[in-house]
C-alpha positions as CSV (number, residue, x, y, z in Angstrom):
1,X,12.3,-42.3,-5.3
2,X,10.0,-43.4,-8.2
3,X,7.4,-44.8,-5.4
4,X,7.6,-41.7,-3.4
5,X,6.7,-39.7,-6.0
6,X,4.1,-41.8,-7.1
7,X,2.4,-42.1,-3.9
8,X,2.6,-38.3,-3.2
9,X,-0.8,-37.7,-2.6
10,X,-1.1,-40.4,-0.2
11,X,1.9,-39.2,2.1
12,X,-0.1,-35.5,2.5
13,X,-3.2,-36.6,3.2
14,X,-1.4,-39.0,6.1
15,X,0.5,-36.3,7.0
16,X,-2.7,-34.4,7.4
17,X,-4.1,-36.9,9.1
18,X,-1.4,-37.2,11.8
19,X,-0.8,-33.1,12.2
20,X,-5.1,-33.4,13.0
21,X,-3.8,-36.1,15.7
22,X,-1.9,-33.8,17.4
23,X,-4.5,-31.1,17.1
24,X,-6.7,-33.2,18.6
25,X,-4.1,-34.9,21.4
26,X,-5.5,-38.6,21.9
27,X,-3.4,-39.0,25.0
28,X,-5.4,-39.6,28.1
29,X,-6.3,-42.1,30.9
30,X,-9.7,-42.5,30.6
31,X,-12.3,-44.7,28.1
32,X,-14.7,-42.9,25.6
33,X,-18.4,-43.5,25.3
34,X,-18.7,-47.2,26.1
35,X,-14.6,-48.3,25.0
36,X,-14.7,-49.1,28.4
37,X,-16.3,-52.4,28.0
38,X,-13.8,-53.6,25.7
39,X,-10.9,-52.3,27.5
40,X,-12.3,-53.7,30.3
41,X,-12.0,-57.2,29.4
42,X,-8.8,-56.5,28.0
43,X,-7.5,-55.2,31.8
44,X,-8.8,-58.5,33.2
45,X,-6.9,-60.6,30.7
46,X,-4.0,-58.8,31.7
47,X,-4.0,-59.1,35.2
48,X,-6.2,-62.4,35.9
49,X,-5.3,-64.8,32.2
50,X,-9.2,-64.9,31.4
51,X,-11.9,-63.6,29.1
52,X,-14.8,-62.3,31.1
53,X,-17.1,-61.0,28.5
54,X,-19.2,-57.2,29.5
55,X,-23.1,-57.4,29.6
56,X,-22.9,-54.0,27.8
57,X,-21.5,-54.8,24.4
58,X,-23.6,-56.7,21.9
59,X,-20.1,-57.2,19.5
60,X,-18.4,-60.5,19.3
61,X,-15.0,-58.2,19.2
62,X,-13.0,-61.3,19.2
63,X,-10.2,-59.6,16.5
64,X,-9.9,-56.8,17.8
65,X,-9.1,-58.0,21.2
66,X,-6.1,-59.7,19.9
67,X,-5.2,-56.6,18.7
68,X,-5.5,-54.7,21.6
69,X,-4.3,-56.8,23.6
70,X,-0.9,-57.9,21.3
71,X,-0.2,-53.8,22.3
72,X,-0.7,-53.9,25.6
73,X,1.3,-56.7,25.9
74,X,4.3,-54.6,24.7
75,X,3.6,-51.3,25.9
76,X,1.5,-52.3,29.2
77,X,-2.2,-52.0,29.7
78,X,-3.6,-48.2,28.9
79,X,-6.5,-46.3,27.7
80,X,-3.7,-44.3,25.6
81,X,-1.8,-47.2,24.1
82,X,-5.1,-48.7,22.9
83,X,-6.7,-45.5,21.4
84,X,-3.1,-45.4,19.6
85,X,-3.8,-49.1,18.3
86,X,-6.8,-48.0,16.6
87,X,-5.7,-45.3,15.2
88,X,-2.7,-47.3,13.7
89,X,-5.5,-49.2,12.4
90,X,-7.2,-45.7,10.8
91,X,-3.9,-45.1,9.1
92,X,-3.8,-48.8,7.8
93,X,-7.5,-47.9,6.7
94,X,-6.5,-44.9,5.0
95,X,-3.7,-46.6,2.6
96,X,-6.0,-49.4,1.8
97,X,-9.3,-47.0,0.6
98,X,-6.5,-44.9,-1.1
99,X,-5.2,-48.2,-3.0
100,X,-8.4,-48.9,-4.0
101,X,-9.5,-45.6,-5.8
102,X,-6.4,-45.5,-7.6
103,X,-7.5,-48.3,-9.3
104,X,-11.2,-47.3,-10.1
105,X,-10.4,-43.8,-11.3
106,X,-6.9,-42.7,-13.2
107,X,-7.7,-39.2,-11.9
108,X,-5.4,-38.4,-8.9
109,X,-7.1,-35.3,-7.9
110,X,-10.2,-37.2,-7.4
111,X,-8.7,-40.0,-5.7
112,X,-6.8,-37.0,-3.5
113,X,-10.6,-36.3,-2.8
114,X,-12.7,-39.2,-2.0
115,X,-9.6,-40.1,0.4
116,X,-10.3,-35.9,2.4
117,X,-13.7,-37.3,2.3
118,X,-13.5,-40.3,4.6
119,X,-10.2,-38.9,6.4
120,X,-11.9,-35.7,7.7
121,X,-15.3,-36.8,8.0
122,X,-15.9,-36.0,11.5
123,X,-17.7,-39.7,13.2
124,X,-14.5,-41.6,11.1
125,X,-12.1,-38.7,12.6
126,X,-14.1,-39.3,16.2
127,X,-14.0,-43.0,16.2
128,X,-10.5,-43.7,15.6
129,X,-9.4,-41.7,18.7
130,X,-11.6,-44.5,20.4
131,X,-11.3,-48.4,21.4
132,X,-14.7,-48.9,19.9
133,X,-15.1,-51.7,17.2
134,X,-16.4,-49.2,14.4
135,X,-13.1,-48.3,12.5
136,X,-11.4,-52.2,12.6
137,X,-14.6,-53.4,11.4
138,X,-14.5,-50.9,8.1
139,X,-11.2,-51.3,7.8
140,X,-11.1,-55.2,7.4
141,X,-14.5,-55.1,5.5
142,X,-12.2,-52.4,3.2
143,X,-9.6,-55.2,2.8
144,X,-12.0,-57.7,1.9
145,X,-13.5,-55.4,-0.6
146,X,-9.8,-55.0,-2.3
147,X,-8.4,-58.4,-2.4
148,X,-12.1,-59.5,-3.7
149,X,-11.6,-56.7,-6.5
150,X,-7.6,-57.7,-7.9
151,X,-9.3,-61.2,-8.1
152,X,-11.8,-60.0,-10.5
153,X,-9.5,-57.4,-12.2
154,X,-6.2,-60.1,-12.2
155,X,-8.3,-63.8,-12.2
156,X,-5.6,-64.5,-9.7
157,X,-7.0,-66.9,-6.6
158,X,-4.9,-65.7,-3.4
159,X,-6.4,-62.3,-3.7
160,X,-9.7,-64.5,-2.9
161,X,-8.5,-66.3,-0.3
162,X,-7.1,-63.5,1.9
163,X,-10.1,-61.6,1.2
164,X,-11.9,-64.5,2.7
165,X,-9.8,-64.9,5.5
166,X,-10.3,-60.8,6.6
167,X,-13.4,-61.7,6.1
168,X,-13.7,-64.2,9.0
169,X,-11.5,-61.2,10.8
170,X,-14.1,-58.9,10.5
171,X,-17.2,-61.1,11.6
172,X,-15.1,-62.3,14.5
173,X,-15.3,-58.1,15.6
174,X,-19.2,-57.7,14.4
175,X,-22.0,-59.8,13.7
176,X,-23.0,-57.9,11.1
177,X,-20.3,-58.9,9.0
178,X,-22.2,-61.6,7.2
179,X,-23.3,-58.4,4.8
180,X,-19.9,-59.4,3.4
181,X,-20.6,-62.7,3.3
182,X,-23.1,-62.0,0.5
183,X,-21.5,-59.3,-1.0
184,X,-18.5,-61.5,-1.2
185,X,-20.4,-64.3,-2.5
186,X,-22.4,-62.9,-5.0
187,X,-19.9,-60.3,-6.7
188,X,-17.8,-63.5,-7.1
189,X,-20.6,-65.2,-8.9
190,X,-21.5,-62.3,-11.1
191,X,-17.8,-61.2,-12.3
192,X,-16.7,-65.1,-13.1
193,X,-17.2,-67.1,-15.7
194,X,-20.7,-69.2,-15.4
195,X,-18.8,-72.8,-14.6
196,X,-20.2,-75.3,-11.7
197,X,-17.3,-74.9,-9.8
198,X,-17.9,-71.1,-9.4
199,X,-21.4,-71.4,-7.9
200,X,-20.1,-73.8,-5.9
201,X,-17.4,-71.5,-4.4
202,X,-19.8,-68.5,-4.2
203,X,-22.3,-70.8,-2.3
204,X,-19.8,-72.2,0.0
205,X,-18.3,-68.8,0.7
206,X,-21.5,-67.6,1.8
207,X,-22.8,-70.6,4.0
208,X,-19.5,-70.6,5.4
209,X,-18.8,-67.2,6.3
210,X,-22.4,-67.0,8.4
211,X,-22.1,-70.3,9.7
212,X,-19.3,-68.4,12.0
213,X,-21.9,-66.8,13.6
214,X,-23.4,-69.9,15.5
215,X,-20.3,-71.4,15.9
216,X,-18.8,-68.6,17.6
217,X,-21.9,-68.7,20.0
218,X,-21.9,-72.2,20.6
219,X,-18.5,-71.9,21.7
220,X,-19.2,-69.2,23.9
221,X,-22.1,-70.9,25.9
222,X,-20.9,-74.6,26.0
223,X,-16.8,-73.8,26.7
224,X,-16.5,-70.1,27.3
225,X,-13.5,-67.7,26.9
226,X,-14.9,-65.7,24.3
227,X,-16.1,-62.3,24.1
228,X,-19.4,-63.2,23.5
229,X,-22.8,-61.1,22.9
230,X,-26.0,-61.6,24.6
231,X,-28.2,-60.9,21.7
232,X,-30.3,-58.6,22.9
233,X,-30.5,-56.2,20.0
234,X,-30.6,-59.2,17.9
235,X,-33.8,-60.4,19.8
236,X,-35.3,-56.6,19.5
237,X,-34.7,-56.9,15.4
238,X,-36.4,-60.1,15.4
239,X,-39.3,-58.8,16.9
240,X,-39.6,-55.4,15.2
241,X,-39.7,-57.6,11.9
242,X,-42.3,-60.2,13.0
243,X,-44.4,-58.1,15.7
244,X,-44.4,-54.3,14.3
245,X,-45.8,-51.9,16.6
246,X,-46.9,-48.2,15.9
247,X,-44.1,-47.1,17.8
248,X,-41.5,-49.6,16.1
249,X,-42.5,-48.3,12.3
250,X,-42.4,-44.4,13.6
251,X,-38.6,-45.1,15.0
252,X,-37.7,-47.3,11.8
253,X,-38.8,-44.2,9.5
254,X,-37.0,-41.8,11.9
255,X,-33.6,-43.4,11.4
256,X,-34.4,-43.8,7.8
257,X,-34.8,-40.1,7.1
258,X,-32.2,-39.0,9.6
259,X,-29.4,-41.7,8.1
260,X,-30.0,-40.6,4.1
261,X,-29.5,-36.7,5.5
262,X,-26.7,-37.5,7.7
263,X,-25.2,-39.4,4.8
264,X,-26.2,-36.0,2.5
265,X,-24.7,-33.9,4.5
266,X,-21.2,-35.7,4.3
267,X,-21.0,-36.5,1.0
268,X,-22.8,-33.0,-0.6
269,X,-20.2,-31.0,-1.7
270,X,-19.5,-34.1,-3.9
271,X,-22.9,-34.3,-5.3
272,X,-24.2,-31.4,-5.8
273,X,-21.2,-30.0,-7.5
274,X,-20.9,-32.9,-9.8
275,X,-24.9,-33.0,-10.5
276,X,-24.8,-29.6,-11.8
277,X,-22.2,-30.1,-14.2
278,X,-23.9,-33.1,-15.1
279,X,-27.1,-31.7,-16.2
280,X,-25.6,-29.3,-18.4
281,X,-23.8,-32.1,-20.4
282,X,-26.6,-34.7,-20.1
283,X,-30.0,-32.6,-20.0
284,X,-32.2,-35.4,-21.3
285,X,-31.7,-37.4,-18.0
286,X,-33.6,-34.7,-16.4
287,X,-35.9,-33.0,-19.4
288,X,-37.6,-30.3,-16.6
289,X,-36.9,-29.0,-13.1
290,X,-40.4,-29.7,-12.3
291,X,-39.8,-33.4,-10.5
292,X,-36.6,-32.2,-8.7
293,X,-38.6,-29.0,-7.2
294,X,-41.6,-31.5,-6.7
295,X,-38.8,-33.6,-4.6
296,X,-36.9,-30.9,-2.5
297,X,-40.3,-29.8,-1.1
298,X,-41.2,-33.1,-0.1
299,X,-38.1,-33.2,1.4
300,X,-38.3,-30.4,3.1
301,X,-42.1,-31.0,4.8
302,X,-40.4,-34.8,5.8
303,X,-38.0,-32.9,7.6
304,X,-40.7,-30.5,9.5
305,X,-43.0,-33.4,10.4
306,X,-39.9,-35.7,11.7
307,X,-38.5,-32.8,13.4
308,X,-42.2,-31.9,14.8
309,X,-43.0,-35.8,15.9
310,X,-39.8,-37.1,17.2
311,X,-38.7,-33.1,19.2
312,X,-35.3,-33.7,17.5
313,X,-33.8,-31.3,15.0
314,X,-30.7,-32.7,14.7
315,X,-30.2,-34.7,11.5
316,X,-28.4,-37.4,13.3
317,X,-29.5,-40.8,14.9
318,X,-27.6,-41.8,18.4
319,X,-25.9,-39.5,20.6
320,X,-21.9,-38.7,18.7
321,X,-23.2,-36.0,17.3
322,X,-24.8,-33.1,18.9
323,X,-25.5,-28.9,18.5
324,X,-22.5,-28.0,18.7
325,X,-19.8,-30.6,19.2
326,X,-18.8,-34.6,19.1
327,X,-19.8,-36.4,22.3
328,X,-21.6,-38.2,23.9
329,X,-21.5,-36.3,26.9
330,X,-23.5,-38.7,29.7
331,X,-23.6,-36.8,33.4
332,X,-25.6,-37.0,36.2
333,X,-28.1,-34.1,35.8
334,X,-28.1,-33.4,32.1
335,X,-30.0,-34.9,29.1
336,X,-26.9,-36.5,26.9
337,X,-24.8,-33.8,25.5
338,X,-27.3,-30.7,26.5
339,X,-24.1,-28.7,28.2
340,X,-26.1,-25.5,29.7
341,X,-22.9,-23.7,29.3
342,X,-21.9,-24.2,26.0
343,X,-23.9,-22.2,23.4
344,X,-25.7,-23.8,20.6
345,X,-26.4,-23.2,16.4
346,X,-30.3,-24.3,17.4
347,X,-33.0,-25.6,15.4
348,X,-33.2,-22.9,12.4
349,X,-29.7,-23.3,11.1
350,X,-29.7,-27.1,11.5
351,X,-33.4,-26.8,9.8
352,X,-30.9,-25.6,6.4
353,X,-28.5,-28.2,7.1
354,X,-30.8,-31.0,7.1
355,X,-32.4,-29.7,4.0
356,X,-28.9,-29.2,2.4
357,X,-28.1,-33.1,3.4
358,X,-31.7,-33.9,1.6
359,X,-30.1,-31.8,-1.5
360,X,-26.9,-34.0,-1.4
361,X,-28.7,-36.9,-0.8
362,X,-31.5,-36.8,-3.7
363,X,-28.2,-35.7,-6.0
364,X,-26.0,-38.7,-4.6
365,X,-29.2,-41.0,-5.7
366,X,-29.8,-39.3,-9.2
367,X,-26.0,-39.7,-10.1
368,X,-26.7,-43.5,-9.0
369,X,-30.0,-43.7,-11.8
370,X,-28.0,-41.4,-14.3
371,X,-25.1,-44.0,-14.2
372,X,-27.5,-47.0,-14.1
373,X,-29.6,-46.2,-16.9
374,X,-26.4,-45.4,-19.3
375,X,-24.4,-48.4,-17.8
376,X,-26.9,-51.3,-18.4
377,X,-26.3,-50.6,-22.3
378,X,-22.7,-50.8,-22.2
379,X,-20.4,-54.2,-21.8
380,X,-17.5,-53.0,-22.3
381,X,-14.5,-54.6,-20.3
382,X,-13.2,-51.2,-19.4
383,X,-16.5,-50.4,-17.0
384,X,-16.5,-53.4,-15.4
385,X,-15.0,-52.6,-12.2
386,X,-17.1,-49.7,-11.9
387,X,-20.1,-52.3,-12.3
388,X,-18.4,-54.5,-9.6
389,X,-17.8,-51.1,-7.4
390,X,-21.3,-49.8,-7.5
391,X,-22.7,-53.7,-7.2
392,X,-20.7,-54.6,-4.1
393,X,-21.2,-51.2,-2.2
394,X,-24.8,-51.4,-2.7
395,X,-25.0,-55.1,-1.9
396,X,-22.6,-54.8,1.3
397,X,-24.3,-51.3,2.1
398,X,-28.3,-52.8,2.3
399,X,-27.8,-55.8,4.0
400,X,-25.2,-53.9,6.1
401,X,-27.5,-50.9,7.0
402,X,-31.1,-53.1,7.3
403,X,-31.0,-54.2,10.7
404,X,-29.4,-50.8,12.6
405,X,-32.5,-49.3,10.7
406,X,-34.4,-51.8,12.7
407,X,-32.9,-51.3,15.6
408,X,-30.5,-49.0,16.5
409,X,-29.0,-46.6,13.9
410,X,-26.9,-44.7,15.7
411,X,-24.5,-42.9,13.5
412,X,-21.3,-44.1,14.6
413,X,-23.0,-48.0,13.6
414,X,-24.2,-46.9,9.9
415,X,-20.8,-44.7,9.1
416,X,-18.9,-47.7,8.4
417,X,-20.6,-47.7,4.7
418,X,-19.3,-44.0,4.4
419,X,-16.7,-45.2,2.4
420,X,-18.5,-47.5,-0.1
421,X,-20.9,-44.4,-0.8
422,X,-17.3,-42.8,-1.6
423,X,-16.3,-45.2,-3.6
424,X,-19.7,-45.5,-5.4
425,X,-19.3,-41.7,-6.5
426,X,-16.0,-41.9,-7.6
427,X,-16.9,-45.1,-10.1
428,X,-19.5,-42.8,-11.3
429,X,-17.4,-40.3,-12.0
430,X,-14.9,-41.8,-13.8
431,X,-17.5,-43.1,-15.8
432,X,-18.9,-39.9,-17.0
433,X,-15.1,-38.9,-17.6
434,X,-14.8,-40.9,-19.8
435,X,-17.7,-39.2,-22.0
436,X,-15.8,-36.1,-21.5
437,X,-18.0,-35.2,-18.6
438,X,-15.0,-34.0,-16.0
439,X,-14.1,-32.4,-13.4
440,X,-12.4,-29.1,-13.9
441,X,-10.2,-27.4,-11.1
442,X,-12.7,-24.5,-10.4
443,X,-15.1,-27.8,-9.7
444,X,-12.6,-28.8,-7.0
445,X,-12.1,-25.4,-5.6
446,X,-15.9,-25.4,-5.0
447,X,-16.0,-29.2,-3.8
448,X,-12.9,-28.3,-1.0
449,X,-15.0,-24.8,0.0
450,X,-18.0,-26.3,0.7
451,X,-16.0,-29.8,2.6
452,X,-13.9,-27.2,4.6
453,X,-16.9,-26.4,7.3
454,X,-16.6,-30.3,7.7
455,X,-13.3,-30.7,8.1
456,X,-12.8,-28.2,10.6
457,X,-15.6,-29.8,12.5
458,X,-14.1,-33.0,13.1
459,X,-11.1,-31.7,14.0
460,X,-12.4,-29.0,16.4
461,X,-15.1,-30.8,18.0
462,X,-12.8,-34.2,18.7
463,X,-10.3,-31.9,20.2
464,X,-13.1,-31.0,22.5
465,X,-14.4,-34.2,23.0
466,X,-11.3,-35.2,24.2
467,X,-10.4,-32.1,26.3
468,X,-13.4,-32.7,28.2
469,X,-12.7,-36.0,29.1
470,X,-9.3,-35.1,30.0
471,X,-10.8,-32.4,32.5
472,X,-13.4,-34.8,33.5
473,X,-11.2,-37.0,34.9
474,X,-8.5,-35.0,36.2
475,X,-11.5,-34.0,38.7
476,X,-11.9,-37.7,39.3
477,X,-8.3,-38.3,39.9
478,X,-8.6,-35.5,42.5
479,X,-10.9,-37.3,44.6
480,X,-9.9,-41.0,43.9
481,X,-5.8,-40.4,44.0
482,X,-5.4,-36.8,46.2
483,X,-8.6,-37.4,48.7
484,X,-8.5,-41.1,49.0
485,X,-12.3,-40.9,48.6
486,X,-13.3,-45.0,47.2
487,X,-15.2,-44.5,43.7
488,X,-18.5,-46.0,45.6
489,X,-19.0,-42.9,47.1
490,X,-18.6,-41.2,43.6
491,X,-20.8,-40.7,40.9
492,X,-18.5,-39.4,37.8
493,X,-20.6,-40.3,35.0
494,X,-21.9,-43.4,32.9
495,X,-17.7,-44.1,31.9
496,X,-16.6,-43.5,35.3
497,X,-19.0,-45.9,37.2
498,X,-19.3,-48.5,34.6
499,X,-15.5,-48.8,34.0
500,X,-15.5,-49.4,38.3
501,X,-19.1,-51.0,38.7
502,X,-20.5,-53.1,35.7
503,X,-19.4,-56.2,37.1
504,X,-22.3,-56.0,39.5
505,X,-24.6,-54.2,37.8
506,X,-25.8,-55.2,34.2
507,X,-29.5,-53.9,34.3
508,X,-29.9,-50.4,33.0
509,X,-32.7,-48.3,34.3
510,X,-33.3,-44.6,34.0
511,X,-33.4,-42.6,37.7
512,X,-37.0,-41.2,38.8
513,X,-34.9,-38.9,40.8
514,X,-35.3,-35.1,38.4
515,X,-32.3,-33.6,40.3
516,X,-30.5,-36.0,39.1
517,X,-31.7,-36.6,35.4
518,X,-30.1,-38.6,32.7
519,X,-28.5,-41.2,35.6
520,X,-28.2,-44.7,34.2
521,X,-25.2,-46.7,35.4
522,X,-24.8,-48.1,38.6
523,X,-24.1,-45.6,41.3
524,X,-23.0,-47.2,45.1
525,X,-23.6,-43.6,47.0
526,X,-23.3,-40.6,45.1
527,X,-21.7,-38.7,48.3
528,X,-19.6,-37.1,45.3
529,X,-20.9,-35.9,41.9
530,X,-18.9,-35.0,39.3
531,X,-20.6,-33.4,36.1
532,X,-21.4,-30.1,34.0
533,X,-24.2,-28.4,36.1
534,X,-25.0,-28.0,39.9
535,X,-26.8,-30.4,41.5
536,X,-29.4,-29.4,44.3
537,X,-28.3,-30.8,47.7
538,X,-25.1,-30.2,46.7
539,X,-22.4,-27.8,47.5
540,X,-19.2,-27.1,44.8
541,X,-16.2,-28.5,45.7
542,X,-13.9,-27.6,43.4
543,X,-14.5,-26.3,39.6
544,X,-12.4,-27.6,36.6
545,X,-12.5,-26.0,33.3
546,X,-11.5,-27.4,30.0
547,X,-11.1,-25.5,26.8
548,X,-13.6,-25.7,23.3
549,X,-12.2,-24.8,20.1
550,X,-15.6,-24.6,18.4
551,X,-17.9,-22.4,20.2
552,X,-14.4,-21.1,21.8
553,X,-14.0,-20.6,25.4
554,X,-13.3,-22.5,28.9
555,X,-16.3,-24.3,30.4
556,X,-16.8,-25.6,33.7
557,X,-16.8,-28.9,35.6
558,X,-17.8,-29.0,39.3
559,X,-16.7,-31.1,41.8
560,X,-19.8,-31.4,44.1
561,X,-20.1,-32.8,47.5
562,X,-23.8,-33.9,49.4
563,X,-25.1,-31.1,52.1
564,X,-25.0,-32.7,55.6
565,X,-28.3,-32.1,56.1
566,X,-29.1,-34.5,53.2
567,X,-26.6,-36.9,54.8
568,X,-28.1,-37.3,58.3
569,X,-31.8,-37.6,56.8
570,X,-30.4,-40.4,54.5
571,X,-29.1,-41.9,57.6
572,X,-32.1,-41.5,59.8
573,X,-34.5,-43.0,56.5
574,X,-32.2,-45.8,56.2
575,X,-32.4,-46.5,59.9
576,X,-36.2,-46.1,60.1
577,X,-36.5,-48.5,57.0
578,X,-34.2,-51.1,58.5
579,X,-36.6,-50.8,62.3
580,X,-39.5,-50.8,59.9
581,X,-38.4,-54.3,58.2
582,X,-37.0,-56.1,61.5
C-alpha cells in the first residue's frame, strides 16, 4: 500500500497515457510511414526461418527484431501485435524517465511534469503507435543513462555493467548509439575517483562499445543473417563533412534552425515560465533587456529568411509533422501531407509559433548559462548529480544530434534527445530551488495552460493519423480481398507498394509524370489508384471517408480506376514500342 501511494503520480500519468491509447485506437492492419520495412523482415522470418535485410532502412535494428519478433511468436505475425510491442516499450520508457527524476529533484509536482512533457509530446506520442526504431532506441539509451547514474550516486558496479550491456542493446537498433558510448565513457571518468584503473575502464568502454559497429558489419557482409544497413546516409555524412557544397551548408543551417525551434516549441511553457521568475530573483544574470530584445529580433528575421529561402514555414525538419496534423501522408498525386481537403492554420499563425519556439529556445539556453555560471563555483556533493545530469545530456545530446544535422534531421530522428533536454531543465530547477528560487502552484497552472494546446495535439492528430490509415486501407482491402484485383495493378501509396514490391525494386526515383506527382515507390501498373485527390484519366470508383478530430470533419478517399481510352492507347504504345524494337 506504502508503494502505491508513493508511486501515485506515476500510476496517473500511465493511466493517462493508456486512456490517450484508446483515444487514439492503435489497432489496424496496415504499416506506418516506413514500419514496413522492419516488419517486413520480421514476416519473412516467420514464414521462411531467414533474415533478409530491406534496402530501405539504414538501422542495424538487430534488438528490436528480437523483440518483435519474441511477440509475434506468441501472438502470430501482425501489424497490430507489433505496434502493441512498442508501445509496451513506451510504457517501460515512461517508468524508467519517471525513476530517474525522482532522483534528480525531491519535488513531485515537477517530476509529475517533466514526465506530461515527454508523455504528451506529440512525435513521442506518434512514434510509439509505430514499429519504427525511434522509441526502443530512447528508451534503452534512458536505461543506460539510469544504471550509469545509481553507479555514480551508490559507487556500486552492477549498475555499470547493465548499463553497459543496454548499451550494446541500443547500438545493436541504431548506429548512432556510440553517442552513448562517449557519454558513458566520459561521465564515468569525470564522476570517479582519478585511479589508473578508472581510465582504463572509461577507455575500454568507449573503444569497445564502437568497435560494435564494425563488427556487426563485418558480420553482415562475410556470413549474413543480420539486419544490416547499406550506409548510404553514412556515405552522404562523410561527404558533407569533407566536400561541403553551397547547397549542403544551406540544408545543414536549415535543420539547425528548424531543430532548436521545434525543440522550443515543446519544451516553452517550461522555459519561459521558469525564466521569468528567475529574473526577478536573480536580476544580475541579466543587468538590461537590451541583449534579449537584440536576440528575439534576430530570431525573428532568421525565421523570415529560412522561411523565404527554403518555401517552408513549418518549423519542423522531415515530414511527421505537418499544418494541421501528424503524418506523413505519401499518395500518388499530392506533395507529402498537402491534403487539398483538409483546411490548414497557414503560414501567419505558424510564423508566431516558430517565433514562440525561438522564445523557448533562447530561455531553455539562458537557464543552461544561468546554472553554469553559478554551478562552476560550487562543489558541493549535494549538486553533483545535477552536474552529472546536465554533463551527460549535453555530451549524449551533441554527438547524438551532429550527424542528423548533417544529414537528415528529420524530427522523429533528433526527438529521441527530448528527454535529456527534460531532464536537463529539471536539474536546473532543483538547483535554483534550492536558493529558494521555486516553483509556486500559480507557476504550474500557467506551465499546464500553455502545454495543453500540445497535448491535445498529439492526441488528436495521432488519432487522425491512424484513422486515415485505417480508411486507407479498408479501400485497399476492397480491391485486393472483395475484387480479387492482384496489388500489381494497384498503386495505394508508398506503404502499400513497398510493403508488396520492395523486394524488386530498391532504387527510388521521383515520377516526371505531374498527374501523378509525389510517386516514388515501385508501381507494376497503376490500373488502380488509391489516394486523397482525383487523378486525371481516371474515373472514381468508390469514395471512403475517414474522420479528423483536429480540423473536425470526414474527408475523402477515392478509389479510382484508369479510363479505357487510356487503356487501349497504353496498349497500342506498348505494341508499337515492342514492333519498333524487333
Amino acid at each position: 500500500m506504502t508503494y502505491i501511494k508513493k508511486n501515485k503520480d506515476l500510476y496517473v500519468i500511465l493511466s493517462l497515457f493508456l486512456l490517450a491509447e484508446l483515444l487514439i485506437n492503435p489497432i489496424g492492419e496496415f504499416p506506418l510511414n516506413d514500419d514496413w520495412a522492419y516488419a517486413k523482415i520480421i514476416k519473412i522470418i516467420m514464414l521462411k526461418g531467414v533474415v533478409e535485410p530491406s534496402e530501405w532502412s539504414e538501422a542495424f535494428f538487430l534488438t528490436q527484431m528480437f523483440w518483435g519478433l519474441a511477440f509475434c511468436k506468441i501472438f502470430g505475425f501482425s501489424f497490430t501485435v507489433l505496434r502493441f510491442s512498442e508501445i509496451i516499450v513506451a510504457f517501460i520508457g515512461v517508468i524508467v524517465f519517471n525513476r530517474i527524476l525522482n532522483r534528480i529533484t525531491q519535488s513531485s509536482t515537477l517530476v509529475f511534469l517533466g514526465t506530461l512533457l515527454l508523455v504528451f509530446n506529440p512525435v513521442f506520442l506518434q512514434q510509439s503507435n509505430t514499429f519504427q526504431t525511434d522509441i526502443p532506441f530512447m528508451v534503452l539509451s534512458l536505461i543506460c543513462f539510469y544504471c550509469l547514474f545509481r553507479y555514480v550516486q551508490d559507487q556500486v558496479w552492477r549498475y555499470y555493467l547493465i548499463g553497459l550491456t543496454f548499451a550494446v542493446f541500443a547500438i545493436l537498433i541504431r548506429q548512432t548509439g556510440i553517442a552513448i558510448a562517449f557519454a558513458y565513457g566520459i561521465c564515468f571518468l569525470l564522476f570517479s575517483s582519478k585511479h589508473v584503473i578508472h581510465y582504463f575502464t572509461a577507455f575500454i568502454t568507449i573503444f569497445l562499445l564502437i568497435l560494435i559497429i564494425p563488427i556487426y558489419q563485418y558480420v553482415s557482409n562475410v556470413f549474413g543473417g543480420l539486419p544490416a544497413s547499406d550506409g548510404i546516409l553514412a556515405s552522404l555524412f562523410f561527404k558533407s563533412i569533407v566536400f561541403p557544397t553551397f547547397k549542403d551548408i544551406i540544408r545543414i543551417g536549415y535543420y539547425i534552425i528548424n531543430t532548436a525551434l521545434s525543440f522550443g516549441i515543446f519544451v516553452f511553457p517550461l522555459t519561459l515560465v521558469y525564466v521569468v521568475e528567475l529574473r526577478k530573483h536573480c536580476t544580475s544574470l541579466i543587468k538590461n533587456l537590451q541583449f534579449p530584445a537584440i536576440l528575439m529580433t534576430v530570431s525573428f528575421l532568421i525565421i523570415i529568411i529560412k522561411i523565404y529561402l527554403s518555401g517552408k514555414y513549418l518549423p519542423f525538419s522531415g515530414n511527421i509533422i505537418y499544418d494541421m496534423g501528424l503524418g506523413p501522408i505519401v499518395m500518388t498525386g499530392i506533395d507529402q501531407n498537402i491534403v487539398p481537403a483538409v483546411p490548414k492554420l497557414g503560414m501567419g499563425i505558424w510564423l508566431i509559433i516558430s517565433f514562440i519556439g525561438a522564445l523557448g529556445f533562447i530561455a531553455m539556453v539562458y537557464l543552461v548559462f544561468s546554472s553554469v555560471k553559478i554551478l562552476k563555483y560550487e562543489n558541493d556533493i549535494e549538486n553533483q548529480m545535477i552536474k552529472f545530469t546536465g554533463i551527460y545530456a549535453f555530451i549524449f545530446s551533441i554527438l547524438y544530434l551532429f550527424p542528423f544535422l548533417i544529414v537528415n534531421a528529420n524530427i522523429r530522428y533528433t526527438n529521441v534527445i527530448l528527454p535529456y533536454i527534460i531532464l536537463l531543465l529539471v536539474g536546473i530547477i532543483e538547483f535554483f530551488s534550492k536558493k529558494n528560487i521555486k516553483l509556486r502552484k500559480v507557476h504550474y497552472r500557467n506551465i499546464y495552460l500553455l502545454f495543453t494546446p500540445l497535448i491535445l495535439f498529439g492526441i488528436l492528430a495521432t488519432h487522425d493519423y491512424l484513422s486515415f490509415q485505417r480508411a486507407r486501407w479498408n479501400a485497399l482491402n476492397y480491391l485486393t480481398q472483395k475484387e480479387k484485383i492482384p496489388a500489381e495493378k494497384i498503386d495505394g501509396g508508398f506503404e502499400f507498394n513497398e510493403w508488396h514490391f520492395s523486394h524488386i525494386y530498391d532504387v527510388w526515383e521521383m515520377t516526371t509524370d505531374i498527374d501523378k506527382k509525389g510517386r516514388f515507390w515501385p508501381v507494376v501498373d497503376d490500373e488502380y489508384i488509391v489516394t486523397v485527390t482525383q487523378i486525371n484519366g481516371y474515373d472514381v470508383l468508390k469514395k471512403y471517408k475517414y474522420t479528423r478530430w483536429l480540423m473536425y470533419g470526414k474527408y475523402p478517399i477515392f478509389i479510382q480506376k484508369r479510363k479505357e481510352a487510356l487503356k487501349i492507347i497504353e496498349k497500342l504504345d506498348n505494341r508499337n514500342n515492342v514492333e519498333d524494337h524487333i
